[in-house]
C-alpha positions as CSV (number, residue, x, y, z in Angstrom):
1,X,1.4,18.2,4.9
2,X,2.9,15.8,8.2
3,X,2.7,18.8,10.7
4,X,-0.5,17.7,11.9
5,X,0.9,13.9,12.7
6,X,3.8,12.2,14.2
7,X,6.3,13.8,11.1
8,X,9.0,11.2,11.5
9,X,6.1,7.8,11.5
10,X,4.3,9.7,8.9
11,X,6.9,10.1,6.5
12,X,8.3,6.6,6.9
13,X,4.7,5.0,6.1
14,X,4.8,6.7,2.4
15,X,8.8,6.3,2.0
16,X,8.2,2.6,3.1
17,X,5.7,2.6,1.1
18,X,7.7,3.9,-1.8
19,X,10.3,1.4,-1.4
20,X,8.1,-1.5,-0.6
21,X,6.2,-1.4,-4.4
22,X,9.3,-0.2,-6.3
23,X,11.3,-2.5,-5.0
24,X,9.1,-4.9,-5.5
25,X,7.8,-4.1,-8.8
26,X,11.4,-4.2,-10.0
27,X,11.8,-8.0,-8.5
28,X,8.6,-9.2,-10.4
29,X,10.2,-7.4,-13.6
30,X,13.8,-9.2,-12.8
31,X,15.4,-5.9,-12.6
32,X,17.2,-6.3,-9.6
33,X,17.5,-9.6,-8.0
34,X,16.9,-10.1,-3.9
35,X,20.3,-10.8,-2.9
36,X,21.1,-7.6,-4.6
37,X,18.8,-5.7,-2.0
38,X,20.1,-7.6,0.6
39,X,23.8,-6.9,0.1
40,X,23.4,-3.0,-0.6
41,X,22.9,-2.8,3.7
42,X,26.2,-4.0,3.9
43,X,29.2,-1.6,4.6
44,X,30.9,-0.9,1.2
45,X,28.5,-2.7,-0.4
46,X,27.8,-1.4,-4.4
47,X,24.9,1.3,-4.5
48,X,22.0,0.4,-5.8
49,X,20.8,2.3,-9.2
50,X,17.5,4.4,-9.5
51,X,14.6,3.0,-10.0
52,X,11.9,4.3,-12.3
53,X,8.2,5.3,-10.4
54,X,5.1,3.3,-10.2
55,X,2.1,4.3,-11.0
56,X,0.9,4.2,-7.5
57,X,3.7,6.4,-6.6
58,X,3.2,8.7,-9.1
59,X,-0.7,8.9,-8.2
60,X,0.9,9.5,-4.4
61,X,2.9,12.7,-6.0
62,X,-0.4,13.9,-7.4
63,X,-2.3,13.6,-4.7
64,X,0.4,15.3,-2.7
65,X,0.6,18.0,-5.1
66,X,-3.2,19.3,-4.9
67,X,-2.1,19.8,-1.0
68,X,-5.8,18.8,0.0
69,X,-7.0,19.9,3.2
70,X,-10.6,17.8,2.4
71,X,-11.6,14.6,0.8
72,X,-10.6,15.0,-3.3
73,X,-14.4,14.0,-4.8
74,X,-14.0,12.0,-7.6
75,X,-14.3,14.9,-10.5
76,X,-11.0,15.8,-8.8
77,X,-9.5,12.3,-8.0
78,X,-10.1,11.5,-11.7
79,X,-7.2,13.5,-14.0
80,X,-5.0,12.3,-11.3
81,X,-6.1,8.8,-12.0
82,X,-5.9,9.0,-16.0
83,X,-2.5,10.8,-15.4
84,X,-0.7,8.0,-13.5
85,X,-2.0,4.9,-14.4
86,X,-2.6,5.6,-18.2
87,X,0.7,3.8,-18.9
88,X,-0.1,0.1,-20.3
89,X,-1.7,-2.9,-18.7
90,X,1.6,-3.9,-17.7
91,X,1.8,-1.8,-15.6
92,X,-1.3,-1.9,-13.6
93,X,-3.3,-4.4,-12.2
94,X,-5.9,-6.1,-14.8
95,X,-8.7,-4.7,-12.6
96,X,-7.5,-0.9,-12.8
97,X,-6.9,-1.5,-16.5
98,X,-10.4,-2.9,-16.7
99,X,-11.7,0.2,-15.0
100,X,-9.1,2.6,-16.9
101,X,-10.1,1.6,-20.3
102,X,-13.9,2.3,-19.7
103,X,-13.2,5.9,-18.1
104,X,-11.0,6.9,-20.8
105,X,-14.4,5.8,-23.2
106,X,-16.3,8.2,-20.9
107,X,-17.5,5.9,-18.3
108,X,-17.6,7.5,-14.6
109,X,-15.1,5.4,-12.2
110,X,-17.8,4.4,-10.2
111,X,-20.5,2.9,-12.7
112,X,-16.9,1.5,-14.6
113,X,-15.9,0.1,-11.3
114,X,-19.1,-1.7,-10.3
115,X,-19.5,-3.0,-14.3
116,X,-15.9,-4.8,-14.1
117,X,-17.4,-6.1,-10.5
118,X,-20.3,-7.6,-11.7
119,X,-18.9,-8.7,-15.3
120,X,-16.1,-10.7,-12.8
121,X,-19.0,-12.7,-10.9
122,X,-18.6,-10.0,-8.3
123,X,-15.9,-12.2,-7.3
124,X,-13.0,-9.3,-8.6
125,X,-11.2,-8.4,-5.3
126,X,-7.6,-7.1,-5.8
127,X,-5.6,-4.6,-4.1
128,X,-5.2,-1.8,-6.5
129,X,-7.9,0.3,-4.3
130,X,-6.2,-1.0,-1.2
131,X,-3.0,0.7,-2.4
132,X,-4.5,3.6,-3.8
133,X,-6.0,4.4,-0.4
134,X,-2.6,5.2,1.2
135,X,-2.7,8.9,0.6
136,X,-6.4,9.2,2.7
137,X,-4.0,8.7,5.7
138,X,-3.2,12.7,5.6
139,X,-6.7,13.1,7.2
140,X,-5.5,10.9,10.6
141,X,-6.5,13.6,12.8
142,X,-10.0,13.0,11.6
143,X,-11.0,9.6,11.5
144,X,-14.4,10.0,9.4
145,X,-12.8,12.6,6.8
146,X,-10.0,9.5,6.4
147,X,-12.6,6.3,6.1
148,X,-14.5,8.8,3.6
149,X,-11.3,9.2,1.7
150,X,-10.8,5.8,1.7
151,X,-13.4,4.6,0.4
152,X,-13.6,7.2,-2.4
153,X,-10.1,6.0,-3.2
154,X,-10.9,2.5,-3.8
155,X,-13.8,2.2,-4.7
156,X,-12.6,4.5,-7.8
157,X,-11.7,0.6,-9.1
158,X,-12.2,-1.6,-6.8
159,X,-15.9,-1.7,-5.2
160,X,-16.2,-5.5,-3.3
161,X,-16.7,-5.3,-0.1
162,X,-13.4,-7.2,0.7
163,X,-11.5,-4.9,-1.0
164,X,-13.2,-2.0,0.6
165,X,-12.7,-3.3,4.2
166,X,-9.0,-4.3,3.3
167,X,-8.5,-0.8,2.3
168,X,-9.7,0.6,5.8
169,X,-7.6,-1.6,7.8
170,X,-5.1,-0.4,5.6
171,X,-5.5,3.4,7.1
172,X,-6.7,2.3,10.4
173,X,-3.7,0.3,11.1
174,X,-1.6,2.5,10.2
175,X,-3.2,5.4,12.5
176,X,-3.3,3.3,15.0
177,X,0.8,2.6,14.1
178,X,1.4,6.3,14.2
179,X,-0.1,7.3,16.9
180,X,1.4,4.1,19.1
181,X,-2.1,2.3,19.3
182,X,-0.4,-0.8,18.5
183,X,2.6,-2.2,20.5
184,X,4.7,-5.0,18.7
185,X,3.8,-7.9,19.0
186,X,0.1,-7.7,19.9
187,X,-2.4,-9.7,18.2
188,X,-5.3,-9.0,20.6
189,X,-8.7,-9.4,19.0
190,X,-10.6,-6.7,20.2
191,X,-8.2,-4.0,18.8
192,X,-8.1,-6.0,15.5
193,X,-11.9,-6.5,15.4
194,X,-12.2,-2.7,16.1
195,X,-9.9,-1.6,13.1
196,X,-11.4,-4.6,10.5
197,X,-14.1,-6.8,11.0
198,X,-14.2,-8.6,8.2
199,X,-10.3,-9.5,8.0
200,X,-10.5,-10.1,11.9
201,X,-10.2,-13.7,11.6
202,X,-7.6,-14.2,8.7
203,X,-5.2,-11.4,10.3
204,X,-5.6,-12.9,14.0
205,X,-4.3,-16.1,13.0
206,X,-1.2,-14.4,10.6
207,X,1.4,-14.6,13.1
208,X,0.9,-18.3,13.2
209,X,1.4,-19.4,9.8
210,X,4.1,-20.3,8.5
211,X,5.2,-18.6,6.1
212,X,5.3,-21.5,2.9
213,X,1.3,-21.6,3.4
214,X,0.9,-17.9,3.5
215,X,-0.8,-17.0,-0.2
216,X,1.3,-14.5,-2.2
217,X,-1.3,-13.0,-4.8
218,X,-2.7,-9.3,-4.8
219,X,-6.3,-10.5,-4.0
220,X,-7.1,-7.9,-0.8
221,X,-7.3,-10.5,2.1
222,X,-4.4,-12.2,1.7
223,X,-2.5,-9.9,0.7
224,X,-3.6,-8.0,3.8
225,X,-2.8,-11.3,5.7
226,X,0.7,-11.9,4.1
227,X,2.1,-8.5,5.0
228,X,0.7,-8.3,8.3
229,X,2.2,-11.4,9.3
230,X,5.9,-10.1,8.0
231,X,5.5,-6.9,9.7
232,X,4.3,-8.4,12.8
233,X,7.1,-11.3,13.2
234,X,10.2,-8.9,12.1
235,X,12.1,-6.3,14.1
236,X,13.1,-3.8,11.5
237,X,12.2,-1.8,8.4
238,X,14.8,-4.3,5.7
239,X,13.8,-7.5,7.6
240,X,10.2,-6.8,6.9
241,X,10.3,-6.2,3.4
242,X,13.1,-8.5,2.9
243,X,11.0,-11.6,4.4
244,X,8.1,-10.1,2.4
245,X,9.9,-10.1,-0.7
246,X,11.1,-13.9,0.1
247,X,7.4,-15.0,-0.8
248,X,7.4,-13.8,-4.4
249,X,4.1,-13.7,-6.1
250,X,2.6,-10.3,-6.1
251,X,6.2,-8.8,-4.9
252,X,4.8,-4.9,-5.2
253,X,1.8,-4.8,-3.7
254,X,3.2,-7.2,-0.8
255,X,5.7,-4.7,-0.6
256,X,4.2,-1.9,-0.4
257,X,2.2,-2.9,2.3
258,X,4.7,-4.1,4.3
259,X,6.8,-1.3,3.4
260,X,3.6,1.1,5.1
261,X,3.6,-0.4,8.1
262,X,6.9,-1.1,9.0
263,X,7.9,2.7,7.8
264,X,4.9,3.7,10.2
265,X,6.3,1.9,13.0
266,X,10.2,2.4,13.0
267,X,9.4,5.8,11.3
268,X,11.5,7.7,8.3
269,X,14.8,8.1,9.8
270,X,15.3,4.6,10.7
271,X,15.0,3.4,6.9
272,X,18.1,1.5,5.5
273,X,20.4,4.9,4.1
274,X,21.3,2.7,0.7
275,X,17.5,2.1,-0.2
276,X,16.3,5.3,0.7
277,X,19.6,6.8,-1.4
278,X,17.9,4.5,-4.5
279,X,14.8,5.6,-3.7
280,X,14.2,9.3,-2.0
281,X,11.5,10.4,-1.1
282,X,9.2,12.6,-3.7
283,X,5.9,13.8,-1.6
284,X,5.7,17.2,-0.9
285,X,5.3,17.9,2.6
């Protein structure tokens, strides 16, 4: 599945990933506590336990498993859907749920999608398309088989414009990551224009804030803001999330951001041993 990309940067965006939203999701639930994570890198430190699978992950797994070699159109996209995120609202987003409750009554994702939208005030711009996007990233190699991807992924819940562009800087960043487009730190505003024009001028100013005014909340330019601004003021894979994490709120999808691009960045085998021992890494490749 990675043979046709950097295998080592390609594999550490989905294991970061991974680790990013179900270490996170387990912080918001109080399962594991933050100083818990933080003393597992320590020698001799006590291993961490297992952690049970998100939904996201397990839609990742699916994905993964149809071994695509084009875009999945949304007839195909759509058991995978019903199979991992069917599981209670608690453990979805409310806009996913919103849209999940309608397609199981027979609704088609995309009239469900835009009907939560406009019902919201078309004011309904989360992250749960953003995250869902991830797997488009398989398609690198072809840029306009990706962004069509993309967009079919997100917009399967999630159809605002905001949440549609957060979802291709999502990809296009991370491209750009594995194939060394972006040097750390660079903040340069033609390379972030080029990759998301309508986030340009929240994530060029994201290395400057500090961090007790950064938002923490799933809404898609934020959070896009938040986690840029960790990735892009830390020098490893554990300080990223860890700093991440520090900001509480919406701890998964934070973290699985973050997790994406620093795992694209320092790549898989450069992932701290005792997370990736708690959480190994499940896509078929």
């Amino acid at each position: 599945m990675f043979t046709h990309l950097p295998a080592d940067r390609a594999r550490g965006a989905f294991h970061g990933a991974m680790i990013g939203h179900i270490f996170g999701t387990a912080l918001t639930k109080h399962t594991v506590t933050l100083s818990a994570l933080s003393d597992a890198l320590t020698p001799d430190s006590i291993a961490l336990p297992s952690f049970p699978l998100t939904p996201d992950v397990r839609f990742y797994q699916s994905f993964f498993a149809k071994r695509p070699t084009a875009p999945l159109s949304t007839e195909e996209l759509l058991p995978l859907f019903l199979q991992a995120y069917d599981e209670g609202p608690e453990e979805i987003g409310g806009q996913t749920n919103a849209v999940l409750q309608r397609v199981k009554q027979g609704t088609s994702p995309h009239i469900a999608a835009r009907q939560v939208w406009e019902e919201g005030g078309q004011q309904l711009a989360g992250s749960g398309g953003v995250k869902r996007a991830l797997p488009a990233l398989i398609f690198a190699t072809q840029p306009n088989v990706m962004e069509e991807q993309t967009r079919r992924l997100c917009e399967f819940t999630h159809v605002d414009p905001r949440s549609v562009g957060a979802a291709l800087f999502f990809v296009r960043f991370l491209r750009a990551l594995l194939f060394e487009r972006w040097t750390h730190p660079n903040h340069t505003t033609p390379l972030l224009i080029s990759l998301a024009p309508t986030l340009e001028p929240a994530l060029r100013v994201a290395h400057m804030l500090p961090p007790d005014t950064l938002s923490n909340s799933g809404y898609a330019v934020t959070a896009m803001q938040t986690s840029y601004r960790h990735f892009t003021q830390t020098d490893d894979f554990a300080s990223c999330l860890l700093t991440t994490y520090a900001q509480g709120g919406d701890q998964g999808t934070l973290g699985l951001l973050a997790g994406a691009f620093a795992g694209a960045k320092y790549g898989q085998t450069q992932l701290p041993v005792a997370w990736t021992t708690a959480v190994p890494f499940s896509m078929t490749s």
